[in-house]
ROSEGU-960553 format. One record per residue: x, y, z of N, C-alpha, C in turn; residue in three letters. Coordinates in nm, 4 decimals. Example, Ala and Ser with C-alpha at 12.3 -4.5 7.8 and 13.67 -1.06 7.14 Angstrom:
<rs>
<r><n_u>1.3190</n_u><n_v>-0.5690</n_v><n_w>0.7800</n_w><ca_u>1.2300</ca_u><ca_v>-0.4500</ca_v><ca_w>0.7800</ca_w><c_u>1.3200</c_u><c_v>-0.3300</c_v><c_w>0.7800</c_w><residuo>ala</residuo></r>
<r><n_u>1.2850</n_u><n_v>-0.2250</n_v><n_w>0.7080</n_w><ca_u>1.3670</ca_u><ca_v>-0.1060</ca_v><ca_w>0.7140</ca_w><c_u>1.2900</c_u><c_v>0.0030</c_v><c_w>0.7870</c_w><residuo>ser</residuo></r>
</rs>
This chain:
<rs>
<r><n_u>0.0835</n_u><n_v>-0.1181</n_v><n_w>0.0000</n_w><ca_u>0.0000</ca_u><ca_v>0.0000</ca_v><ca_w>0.0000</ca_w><c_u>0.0879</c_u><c_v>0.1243</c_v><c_w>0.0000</c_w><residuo>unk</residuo></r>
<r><n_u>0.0451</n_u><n_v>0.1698</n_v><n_w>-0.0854</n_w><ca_u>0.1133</ca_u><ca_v>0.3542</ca_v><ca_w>-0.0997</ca_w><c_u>0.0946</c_u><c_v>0.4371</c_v><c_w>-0.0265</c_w><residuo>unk</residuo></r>
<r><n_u>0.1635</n_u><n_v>0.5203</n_v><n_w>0.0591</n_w><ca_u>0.1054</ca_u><ca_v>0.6863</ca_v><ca_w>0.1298</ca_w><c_u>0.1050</c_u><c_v>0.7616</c_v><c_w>0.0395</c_w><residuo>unk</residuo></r>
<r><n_u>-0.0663</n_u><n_v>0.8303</n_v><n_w>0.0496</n_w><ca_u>-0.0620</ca_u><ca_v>0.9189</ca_v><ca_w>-0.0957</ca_w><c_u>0.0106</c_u><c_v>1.0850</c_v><c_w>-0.0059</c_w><residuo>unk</residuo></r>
<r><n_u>-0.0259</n_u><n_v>1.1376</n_v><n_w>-0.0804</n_w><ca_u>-0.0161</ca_u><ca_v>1.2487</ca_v><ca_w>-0.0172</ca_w><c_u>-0.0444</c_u><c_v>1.3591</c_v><c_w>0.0514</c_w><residuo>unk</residuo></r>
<r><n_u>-0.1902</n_u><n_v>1.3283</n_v><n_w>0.0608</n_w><ca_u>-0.2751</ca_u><ca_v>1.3674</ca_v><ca_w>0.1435</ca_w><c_u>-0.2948</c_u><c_v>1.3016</c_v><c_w>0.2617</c_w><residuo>unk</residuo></r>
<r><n_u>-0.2461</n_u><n_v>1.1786</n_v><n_w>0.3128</n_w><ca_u>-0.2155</ca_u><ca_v>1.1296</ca_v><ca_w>0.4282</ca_w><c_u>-0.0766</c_u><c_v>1.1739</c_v><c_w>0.5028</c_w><residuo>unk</residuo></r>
<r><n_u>0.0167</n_u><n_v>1.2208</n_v><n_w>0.4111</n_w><ca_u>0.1298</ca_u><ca_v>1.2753</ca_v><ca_w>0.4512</ca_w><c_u>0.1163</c_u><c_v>1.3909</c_v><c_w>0.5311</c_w><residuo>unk</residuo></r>
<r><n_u>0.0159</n_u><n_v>1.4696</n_v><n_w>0.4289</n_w><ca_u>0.0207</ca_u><ca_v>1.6195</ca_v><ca_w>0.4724</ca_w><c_u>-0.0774</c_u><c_v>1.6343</c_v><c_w>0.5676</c_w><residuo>unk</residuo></r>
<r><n_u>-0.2322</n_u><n_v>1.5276</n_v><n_w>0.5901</n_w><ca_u>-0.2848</ca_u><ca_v>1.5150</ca_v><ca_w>0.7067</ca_w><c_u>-0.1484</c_u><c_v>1.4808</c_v><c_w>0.8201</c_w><residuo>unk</residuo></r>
<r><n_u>-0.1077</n_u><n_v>1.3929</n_v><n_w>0.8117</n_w><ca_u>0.0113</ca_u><ca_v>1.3595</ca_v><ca_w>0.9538</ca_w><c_u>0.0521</c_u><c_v>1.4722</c_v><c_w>0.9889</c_w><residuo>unk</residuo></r>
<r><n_u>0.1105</n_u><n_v>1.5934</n_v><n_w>0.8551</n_w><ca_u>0.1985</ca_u><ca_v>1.6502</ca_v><ca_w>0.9453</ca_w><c_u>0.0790</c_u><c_v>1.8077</c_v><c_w>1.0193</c_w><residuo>unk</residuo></r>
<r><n_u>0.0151</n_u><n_v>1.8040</n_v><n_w>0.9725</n_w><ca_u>-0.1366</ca_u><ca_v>1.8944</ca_v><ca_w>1.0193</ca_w><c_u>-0.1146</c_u><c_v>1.8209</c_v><c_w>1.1637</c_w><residuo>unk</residuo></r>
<r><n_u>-0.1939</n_u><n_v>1.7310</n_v><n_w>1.1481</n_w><ca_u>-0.2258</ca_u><ca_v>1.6827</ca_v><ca_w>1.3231</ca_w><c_u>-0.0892</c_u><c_v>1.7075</c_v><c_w>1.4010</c_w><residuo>unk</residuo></r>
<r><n_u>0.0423</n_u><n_v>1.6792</n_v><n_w>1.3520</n_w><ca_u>0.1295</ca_u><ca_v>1.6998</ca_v><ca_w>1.4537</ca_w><c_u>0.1381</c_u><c_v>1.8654</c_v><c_w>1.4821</c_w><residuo>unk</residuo></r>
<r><n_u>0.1528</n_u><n_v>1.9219</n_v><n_w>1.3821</n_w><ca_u>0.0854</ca_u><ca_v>2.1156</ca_v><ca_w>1.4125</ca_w><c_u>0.0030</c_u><c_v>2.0866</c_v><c_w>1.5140</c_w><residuo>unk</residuo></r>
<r><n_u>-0.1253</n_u><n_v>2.0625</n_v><n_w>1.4963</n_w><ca_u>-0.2271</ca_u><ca_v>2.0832</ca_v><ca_w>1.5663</ca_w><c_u>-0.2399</c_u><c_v>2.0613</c_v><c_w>1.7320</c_w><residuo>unk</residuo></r>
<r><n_u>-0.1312</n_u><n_v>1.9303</n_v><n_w>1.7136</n_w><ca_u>-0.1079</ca_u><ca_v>1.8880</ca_v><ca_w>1.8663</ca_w><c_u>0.0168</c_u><c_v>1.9871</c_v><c_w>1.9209</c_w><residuo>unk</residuo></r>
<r><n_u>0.0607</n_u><n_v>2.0118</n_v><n_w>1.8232</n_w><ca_u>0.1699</ca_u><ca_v>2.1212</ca_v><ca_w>1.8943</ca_w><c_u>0.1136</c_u><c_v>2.2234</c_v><c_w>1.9905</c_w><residuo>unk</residuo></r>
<r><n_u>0.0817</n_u><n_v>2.2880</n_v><n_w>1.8621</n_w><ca_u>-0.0040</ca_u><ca_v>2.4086</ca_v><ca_w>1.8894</ca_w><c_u>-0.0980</c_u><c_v>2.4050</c_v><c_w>2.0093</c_w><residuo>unk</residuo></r>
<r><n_u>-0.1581</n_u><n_v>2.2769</n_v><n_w>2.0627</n_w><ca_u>-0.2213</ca_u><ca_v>2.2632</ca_v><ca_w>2.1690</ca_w><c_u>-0.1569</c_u><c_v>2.2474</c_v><c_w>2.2807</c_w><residuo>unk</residuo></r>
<r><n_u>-0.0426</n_u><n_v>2.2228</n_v><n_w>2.2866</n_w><ca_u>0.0644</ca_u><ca_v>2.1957</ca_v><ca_w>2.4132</ca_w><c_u>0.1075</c_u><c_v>2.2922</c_v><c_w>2.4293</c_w><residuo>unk</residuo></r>
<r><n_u>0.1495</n_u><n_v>2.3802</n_v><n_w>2.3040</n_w><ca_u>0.1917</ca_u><ca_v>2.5427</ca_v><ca_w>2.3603</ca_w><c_u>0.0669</c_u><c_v>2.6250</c_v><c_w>2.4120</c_w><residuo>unk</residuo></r>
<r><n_u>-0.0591</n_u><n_v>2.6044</n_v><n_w>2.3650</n_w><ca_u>-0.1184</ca_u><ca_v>2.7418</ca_v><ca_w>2.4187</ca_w><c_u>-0.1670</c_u><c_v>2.6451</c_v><c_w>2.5684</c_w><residuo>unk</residuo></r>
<r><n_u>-0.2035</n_u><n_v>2.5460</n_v><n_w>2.5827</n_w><ca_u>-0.2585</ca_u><ca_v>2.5567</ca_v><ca_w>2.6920</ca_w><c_u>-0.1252</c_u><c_v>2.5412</c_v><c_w>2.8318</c_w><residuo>unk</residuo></r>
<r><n_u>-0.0017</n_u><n_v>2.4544</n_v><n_w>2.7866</n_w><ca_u>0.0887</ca_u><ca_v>2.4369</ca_v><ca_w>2.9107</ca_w><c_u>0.2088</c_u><c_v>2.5061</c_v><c_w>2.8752</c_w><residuo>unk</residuo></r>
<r><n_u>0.2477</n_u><n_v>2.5759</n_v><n_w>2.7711</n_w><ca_u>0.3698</ca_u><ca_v>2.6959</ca_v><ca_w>2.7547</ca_w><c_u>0.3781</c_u><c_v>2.8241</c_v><c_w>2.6824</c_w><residuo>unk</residuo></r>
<r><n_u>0.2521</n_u><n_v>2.8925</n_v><n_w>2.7331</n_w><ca_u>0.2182</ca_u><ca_v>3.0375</ca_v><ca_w>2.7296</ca_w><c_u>0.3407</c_u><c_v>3.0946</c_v><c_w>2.7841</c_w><residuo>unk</residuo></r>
<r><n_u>0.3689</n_u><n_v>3.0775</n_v><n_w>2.8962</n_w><ca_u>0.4972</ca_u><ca_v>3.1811</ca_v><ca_w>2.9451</ca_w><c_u>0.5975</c_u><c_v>3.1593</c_v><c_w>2.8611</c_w><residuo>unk</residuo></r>
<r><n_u>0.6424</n_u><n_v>3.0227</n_v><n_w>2.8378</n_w><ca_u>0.7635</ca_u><ca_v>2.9507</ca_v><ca_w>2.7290</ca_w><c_u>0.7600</c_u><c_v>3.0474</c_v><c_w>2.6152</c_w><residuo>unk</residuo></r>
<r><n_u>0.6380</n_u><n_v>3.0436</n_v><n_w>2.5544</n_w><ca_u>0.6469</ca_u><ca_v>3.1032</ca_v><ca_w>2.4063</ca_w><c_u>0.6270</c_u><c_v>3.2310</c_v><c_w>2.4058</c_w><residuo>unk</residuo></r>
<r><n_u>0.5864</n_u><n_v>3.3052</n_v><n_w>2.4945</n_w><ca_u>0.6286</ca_u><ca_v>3.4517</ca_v><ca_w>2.4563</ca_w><c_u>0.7455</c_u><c_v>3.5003</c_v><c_w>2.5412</c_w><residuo>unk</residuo></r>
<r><n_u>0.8216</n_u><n_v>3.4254</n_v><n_w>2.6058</n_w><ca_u>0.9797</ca_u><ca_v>3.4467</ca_v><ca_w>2.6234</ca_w><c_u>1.0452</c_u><c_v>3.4281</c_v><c_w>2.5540</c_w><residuo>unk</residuo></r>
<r><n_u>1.0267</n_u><n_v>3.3110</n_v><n_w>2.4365</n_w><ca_u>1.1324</ca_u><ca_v>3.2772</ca_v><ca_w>2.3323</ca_w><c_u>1.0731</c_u><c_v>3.3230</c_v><c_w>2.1830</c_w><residuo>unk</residuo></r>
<r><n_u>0.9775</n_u><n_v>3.3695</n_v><n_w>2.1718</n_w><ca_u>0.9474</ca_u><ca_v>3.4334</ca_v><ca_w>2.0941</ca_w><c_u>0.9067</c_u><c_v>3.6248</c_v><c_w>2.1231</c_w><residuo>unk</residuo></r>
<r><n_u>0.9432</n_u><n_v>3.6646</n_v><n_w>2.1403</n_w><ca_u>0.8890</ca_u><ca_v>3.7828</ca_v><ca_w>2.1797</ca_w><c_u>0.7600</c_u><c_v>3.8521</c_v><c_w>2.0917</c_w><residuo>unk</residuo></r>
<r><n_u>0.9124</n_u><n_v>3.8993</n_v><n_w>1.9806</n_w><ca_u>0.8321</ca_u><ca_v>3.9713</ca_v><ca_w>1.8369</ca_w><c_u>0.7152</c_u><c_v>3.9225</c_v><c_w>1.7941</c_w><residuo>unk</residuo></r>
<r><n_u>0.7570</n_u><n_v>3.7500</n_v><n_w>1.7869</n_w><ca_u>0.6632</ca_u><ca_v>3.6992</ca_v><ca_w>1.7069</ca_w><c_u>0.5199</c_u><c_v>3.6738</c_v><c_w>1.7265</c_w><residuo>unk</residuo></r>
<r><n_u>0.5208</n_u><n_v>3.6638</n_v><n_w>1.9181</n_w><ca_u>0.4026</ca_u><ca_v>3.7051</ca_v><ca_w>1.9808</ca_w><c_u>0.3274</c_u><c_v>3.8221</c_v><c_w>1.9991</c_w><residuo>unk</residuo></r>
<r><n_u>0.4238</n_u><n_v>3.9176</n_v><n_w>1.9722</n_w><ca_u>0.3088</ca_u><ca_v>4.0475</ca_v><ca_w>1.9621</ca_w><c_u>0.2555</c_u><c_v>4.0217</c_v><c_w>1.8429</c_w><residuo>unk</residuo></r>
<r><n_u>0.2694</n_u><n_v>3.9808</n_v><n_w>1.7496</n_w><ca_u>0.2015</ca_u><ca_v>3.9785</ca_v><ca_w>1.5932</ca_w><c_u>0.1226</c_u><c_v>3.8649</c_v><c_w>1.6102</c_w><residuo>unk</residuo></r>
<r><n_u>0.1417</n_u><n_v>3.7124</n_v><n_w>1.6795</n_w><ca_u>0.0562</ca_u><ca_v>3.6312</ca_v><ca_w>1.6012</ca_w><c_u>0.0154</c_u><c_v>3.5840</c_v><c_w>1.7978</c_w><residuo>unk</residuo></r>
<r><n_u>-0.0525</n_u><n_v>3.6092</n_v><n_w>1.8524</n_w><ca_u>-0.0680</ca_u><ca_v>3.6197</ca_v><ca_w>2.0040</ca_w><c_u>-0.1654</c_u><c_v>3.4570</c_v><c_w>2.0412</c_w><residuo>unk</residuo></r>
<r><n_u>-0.1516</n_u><n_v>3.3742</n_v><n_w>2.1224</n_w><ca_u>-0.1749</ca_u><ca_v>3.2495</ca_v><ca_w>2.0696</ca_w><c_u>-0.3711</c_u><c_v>3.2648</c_v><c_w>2.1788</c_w><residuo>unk</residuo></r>
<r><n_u>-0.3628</n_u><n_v>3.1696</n_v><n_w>2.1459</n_w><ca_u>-0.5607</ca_u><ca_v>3.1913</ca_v><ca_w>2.1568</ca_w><c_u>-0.5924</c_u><c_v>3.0403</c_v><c_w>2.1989</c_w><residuo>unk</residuo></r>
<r><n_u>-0.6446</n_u><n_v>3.0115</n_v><n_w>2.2913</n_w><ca_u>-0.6987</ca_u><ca_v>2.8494</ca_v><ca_w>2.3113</ca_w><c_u>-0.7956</c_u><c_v>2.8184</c_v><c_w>2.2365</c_w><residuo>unk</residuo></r>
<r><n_u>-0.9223</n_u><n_v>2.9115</n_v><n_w>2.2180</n_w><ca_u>-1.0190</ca_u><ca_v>2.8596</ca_v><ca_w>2.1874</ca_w><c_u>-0.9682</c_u><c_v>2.8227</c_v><c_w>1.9869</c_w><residuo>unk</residuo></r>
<r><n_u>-0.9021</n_u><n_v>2.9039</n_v><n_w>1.9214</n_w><ca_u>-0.8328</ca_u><ca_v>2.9050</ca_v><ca_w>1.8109</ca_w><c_u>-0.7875</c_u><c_v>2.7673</c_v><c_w>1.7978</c_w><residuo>unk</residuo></r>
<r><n_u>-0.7126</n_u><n_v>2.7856</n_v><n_w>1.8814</n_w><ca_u>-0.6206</ca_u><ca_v>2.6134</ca_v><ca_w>1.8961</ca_w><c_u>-0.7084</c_u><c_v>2.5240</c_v><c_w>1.8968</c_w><residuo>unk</residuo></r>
<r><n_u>-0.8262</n_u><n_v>2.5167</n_v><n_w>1.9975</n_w><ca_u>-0.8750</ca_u><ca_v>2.3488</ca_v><ca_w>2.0111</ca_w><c_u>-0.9741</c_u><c_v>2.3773</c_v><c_w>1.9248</c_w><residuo>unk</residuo></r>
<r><n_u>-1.0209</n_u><n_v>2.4408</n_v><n_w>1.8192</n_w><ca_u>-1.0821</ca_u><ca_v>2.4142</ca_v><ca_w>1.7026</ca_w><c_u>-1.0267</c_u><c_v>2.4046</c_v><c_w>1.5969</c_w><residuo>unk</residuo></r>
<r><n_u>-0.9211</n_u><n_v>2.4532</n_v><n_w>1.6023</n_w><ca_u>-0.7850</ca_u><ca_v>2.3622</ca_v><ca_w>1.4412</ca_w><c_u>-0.7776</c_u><c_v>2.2125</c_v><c_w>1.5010</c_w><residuo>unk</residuo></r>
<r><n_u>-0.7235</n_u><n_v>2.2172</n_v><n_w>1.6337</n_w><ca_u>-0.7414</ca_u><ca_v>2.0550</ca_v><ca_w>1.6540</ca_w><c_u>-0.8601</c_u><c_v>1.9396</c_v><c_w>1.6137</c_w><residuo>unk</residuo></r>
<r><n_u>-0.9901</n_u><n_v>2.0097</n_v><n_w>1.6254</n_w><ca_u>-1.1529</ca_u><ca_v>1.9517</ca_v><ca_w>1.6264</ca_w><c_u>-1.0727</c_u><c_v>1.9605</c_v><c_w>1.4433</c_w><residuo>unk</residuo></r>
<r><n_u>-1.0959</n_u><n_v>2.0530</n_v><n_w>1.3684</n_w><ca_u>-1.1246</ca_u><ca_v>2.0523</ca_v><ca_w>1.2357</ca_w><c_u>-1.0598</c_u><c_v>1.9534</c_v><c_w>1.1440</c_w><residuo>unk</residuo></r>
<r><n_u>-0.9019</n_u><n_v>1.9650</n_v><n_w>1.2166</n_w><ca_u>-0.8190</ca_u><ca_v>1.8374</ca_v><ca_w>1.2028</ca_w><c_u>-0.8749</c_u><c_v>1.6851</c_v><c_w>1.2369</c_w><residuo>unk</residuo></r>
<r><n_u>-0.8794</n_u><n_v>1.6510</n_v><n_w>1.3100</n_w><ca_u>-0.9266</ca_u><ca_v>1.5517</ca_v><ca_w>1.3530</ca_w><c_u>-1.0837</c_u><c_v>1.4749</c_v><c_w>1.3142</c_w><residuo>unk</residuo></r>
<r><n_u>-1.1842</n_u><n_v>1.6003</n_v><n_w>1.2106</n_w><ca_u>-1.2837</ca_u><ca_v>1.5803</ca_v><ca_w>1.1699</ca_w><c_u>-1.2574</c_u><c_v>1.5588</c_v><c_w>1.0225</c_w><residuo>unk</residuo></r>
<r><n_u>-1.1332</n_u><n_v>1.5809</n_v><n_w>0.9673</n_w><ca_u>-1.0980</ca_u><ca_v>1.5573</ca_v><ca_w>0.8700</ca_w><c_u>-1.0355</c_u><c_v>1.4813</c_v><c_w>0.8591</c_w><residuo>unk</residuo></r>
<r><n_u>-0.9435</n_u><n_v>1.3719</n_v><n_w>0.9803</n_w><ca_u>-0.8971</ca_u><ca_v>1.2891</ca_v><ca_w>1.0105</ca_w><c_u>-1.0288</c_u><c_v>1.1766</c_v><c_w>0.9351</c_w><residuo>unk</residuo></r>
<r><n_u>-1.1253</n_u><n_v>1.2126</n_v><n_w>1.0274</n_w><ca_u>-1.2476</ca_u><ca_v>1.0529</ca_v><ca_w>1.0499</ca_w><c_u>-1.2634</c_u><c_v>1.0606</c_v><c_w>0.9160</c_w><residuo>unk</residuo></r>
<r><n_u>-1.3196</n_u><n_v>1.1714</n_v><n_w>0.8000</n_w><ca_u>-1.3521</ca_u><ca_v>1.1509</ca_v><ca_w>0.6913</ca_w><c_u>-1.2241</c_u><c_v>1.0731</c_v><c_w>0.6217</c_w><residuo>unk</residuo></r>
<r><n_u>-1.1416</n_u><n_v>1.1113</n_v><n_w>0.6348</n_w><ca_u>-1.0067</ca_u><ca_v>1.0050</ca_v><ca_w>0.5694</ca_w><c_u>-1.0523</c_u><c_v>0.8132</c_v><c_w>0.6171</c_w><residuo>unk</residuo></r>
<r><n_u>-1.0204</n_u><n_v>0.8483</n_v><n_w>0.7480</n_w><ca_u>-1.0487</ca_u><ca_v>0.6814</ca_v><ca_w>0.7917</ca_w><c_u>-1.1812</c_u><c_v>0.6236</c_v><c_w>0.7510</c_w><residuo>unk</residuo></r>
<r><n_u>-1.3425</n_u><n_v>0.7173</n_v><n_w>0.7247</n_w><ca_u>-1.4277</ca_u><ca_v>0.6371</ca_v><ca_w>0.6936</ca_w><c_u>-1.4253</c_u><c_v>0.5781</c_v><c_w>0.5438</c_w><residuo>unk</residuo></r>
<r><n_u>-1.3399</n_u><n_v>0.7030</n_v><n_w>0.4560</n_w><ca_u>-1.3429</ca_u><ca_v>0.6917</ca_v><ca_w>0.3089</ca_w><c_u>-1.2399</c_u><c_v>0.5716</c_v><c_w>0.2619</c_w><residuo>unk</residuo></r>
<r><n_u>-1.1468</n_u><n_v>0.5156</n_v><n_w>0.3729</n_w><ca_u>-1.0745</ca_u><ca_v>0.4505</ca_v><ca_w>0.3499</ca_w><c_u>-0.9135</c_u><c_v>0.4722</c_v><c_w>0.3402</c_w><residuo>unk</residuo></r>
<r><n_u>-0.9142</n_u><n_v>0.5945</n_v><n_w>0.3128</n_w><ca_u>-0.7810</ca_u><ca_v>0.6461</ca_v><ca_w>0.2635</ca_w><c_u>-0.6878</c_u><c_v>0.6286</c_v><c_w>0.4105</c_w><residuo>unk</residuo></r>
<r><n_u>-0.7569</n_u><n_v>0.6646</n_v><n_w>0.5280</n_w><ca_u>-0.6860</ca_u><ca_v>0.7043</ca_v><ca_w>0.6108</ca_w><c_u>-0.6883</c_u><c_v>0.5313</c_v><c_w>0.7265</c_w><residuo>unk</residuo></r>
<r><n_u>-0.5527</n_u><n_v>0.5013</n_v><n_w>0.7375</n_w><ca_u>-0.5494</ca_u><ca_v>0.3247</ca_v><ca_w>0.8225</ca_w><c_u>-0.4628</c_u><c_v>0.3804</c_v><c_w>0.9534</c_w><residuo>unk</residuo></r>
<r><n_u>-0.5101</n_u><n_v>0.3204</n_v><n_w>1.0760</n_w><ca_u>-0.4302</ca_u><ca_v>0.3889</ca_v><ca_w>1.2045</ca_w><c_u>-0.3723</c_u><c_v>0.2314</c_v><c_w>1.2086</c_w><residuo>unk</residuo></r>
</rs>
């Protein structure tokens, strides 16, 4: 069986997504110490975060029901 490439680029989404959820909810202080600049411009948001996670992950199931997607 082949990884197309839309299973690739789902993988690397969800690993974003889970990132992104470990920084805003347990290293808020972390990331705007080591980022300064970059937090005044892009300022991180929970509720933001755990709905890229939901949207991800709802696009996850459509992969696994359509077949494409095998855990």
């Amino acid at each position: 069986m082949a990884i197309s490439v839309e299973v690739i680029i789902f993988y690397l989404v969800l690993i974003d997504s889970i990132g992104s959820n470990l920084v805003v909810w347990f290293g808020e202080k972390w990331y705007t110490k080591n980022f300064k600049i970059f937090s005044r411009y892009f300022p991180i948001a929970k509720g933001w975060s755990a709905l890229y996670l939901i949207l991800v992950l709802w696009i996850g199931s459509i992969f696994y029901r359509s077949g494409i997607l095998f855990f």
